[in-house]
Structure formats: structure tokens, C-alpha cells
C-alpha positions in Angstrom: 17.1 -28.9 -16.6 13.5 -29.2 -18.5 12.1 -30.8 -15.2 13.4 -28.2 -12.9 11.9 -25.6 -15.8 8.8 -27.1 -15.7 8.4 -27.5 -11.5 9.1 -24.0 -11.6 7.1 -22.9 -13.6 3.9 -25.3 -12.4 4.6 -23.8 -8.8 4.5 -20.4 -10.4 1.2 -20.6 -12.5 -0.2 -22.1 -9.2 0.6 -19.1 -6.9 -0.6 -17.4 -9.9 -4.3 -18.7 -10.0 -4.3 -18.9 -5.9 -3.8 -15.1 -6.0 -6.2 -14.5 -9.1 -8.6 -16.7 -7.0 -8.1 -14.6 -3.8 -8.6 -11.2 -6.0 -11.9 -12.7 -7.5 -13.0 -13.4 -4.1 -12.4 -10.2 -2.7 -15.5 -8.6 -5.3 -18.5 -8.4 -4.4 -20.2 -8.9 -7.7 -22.7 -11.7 -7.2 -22.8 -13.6 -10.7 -19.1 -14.9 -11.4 -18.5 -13.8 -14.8 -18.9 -10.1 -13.6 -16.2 -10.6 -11.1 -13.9 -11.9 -13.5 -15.2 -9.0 -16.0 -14.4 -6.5 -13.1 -10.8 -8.2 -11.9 -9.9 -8.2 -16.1 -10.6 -4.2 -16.3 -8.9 -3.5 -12.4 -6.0 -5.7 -14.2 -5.4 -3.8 -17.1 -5.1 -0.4 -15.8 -2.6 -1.9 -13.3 -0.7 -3.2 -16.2 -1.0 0.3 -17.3 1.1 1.8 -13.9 3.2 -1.2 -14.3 3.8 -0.4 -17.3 4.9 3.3 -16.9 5.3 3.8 -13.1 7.2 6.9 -13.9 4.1 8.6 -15.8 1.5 10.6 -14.7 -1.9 9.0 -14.9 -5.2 11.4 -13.9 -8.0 8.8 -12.5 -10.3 9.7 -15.4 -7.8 8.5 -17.9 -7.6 5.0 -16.0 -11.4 4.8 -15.5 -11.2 5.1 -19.3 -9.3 2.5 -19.8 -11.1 0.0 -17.4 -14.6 1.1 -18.8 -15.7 2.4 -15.9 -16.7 5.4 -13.3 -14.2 7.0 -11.4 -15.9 6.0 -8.3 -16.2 2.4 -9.2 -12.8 2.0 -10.3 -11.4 3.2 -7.0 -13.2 0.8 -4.9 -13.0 -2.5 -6.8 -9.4 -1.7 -7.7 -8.6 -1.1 -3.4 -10.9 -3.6 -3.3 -8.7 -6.0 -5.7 -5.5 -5.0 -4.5 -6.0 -3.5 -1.1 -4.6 -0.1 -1.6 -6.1 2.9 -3.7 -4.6 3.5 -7.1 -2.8 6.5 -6.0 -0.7 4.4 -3.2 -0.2 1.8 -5.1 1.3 4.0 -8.1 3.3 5.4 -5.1 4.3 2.5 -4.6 5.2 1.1 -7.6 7.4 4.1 -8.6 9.3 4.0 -4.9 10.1 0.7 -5.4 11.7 1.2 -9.0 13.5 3.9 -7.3 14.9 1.7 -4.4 15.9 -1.2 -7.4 18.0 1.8 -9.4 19.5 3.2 -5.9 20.9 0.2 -4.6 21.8 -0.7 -8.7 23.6 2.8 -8.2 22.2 3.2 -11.7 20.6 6.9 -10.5 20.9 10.0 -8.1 18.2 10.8 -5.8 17.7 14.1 -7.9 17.5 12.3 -11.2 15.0 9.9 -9.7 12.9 13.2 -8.4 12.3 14.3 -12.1 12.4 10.6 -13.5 9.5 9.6 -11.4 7.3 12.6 -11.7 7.9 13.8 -8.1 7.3 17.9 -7.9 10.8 18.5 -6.0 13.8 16.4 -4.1 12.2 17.1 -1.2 8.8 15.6 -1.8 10.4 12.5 -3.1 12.8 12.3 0.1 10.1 12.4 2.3 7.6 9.5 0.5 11.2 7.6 0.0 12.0 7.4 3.7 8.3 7.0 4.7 8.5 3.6 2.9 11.8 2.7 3.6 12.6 3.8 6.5 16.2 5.9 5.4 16.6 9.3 3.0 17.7 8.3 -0.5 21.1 8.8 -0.4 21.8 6.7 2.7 19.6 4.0 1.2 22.0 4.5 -2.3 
């Protein structure tokens, strides 16, 4: 059981450090230490969404956190991750959604105020947009 542990977990650190390697790459910073600089802020504001997917986050707040401009937030972290920070909080909260739909944990209309969406219908719309179905079929 300890081996099987421990072959999982070395196959997971290394997919880890691939993709960490892959992000790095991706910046355009010449001197190494400021791209891992850059990817560690980019990373902790998208702990930050992960974190809270259902909260409301204004850019400025997240630059904040990351120590940096608006502006250069928004293109290393599309940069990074290959989305803007808006989609990818999008993202993030439509997928929760989807996991507590199919869990039949929560209604489409409790998921519209959970995750921060401004009525049923605007969450119906960016739900089917990435999924294909309405909430309630998907449910």
C-alpha cells in the first residue's frame, strides 16, 4: 500500500513540476528568478479564486495581492494560465456549479445567488455556454 502511495504520489509531483515548468516558460521575463517571482504572485491570487470561486474579486484587489499593476497582472496571469482572470473565475465558479448539480446538492436558483451571478437567467446562459445543456437538464 506505501509503494502504491508513494508511485502515486512521485507521478503526481512530476506532472506537477512539468506544468510549473510549462507556466515558467510561457513568461517572458528574461532573468529566471523574475519568472519564478512573477509565476509565485500569478499563483497566489489564483489560489485566491480557488479559494473563494463564489466571491466577488475587483481586479484592483487581486493586483493588490500579487504586488502588481492591473495591467501587468492581466497579461502574465493569461499569459500563465491562458485565459484572462475574469474567464477563468468564470470558470472556476461554473465548474463548482456542475460538481453540486450533478451532486444534486443545489438548485439552479440557489447556485445563481451562491455564485454571485446577477439573476437565473445570466447564470443559465454562461452554464449552457460551457456545458452545452441549461442547469436543470444538466441536474
Amino acid at each position: 500500500f506505501a509503494e502504491r502511495i508513494a508511485r502515486v504520489t512521485a507521478r503526481a509531483m512530476g506532472e506537477v513540476l512539468v506544468d510549473a515548468a510549462g507556466r515558467l516558460g510561457r513568461l517572458s521575463a528574461e532573468k529566471p528568478s523574475t519568472r519564478r517571482s512573477l509565476l509565485e504572485r500569478v499563483e497566489r491570487v489564483r489560489g485566491r479564486l480557488h479559494d473563494a470561486p463564489e466571491a466577488a474579486f475587483r481586479l484592483e484587489q487581486l493586483a493588490a495581492l500579487a504586488g502588481m499593476s492591473q495591467f501587468h497582472l492581466a497579461r502574465t496571469f493569461r499569459a500563465v494560465h491562458g485565459e484572462p482572470i475574469v474567464a477563468y473565475h468564470r470558470r472556476l465558479k461554473l465548474e463548482r456549479a456542475a460538481r453540486l448539480l450533478a451532486a444534486d446538492a443545489a438548485s439552479p436558483t440557489q447556485l445563481t445567488e451562491t455564485l454571485g451571478f446577477s439573476d437565473p437567467a445570466a447564470f443559465s446562459r454562461a452554464f449552457k455556454r460551457r456545458y452545452g445543456v441549461a442547469p436543470g437538464v444538466y441536474r
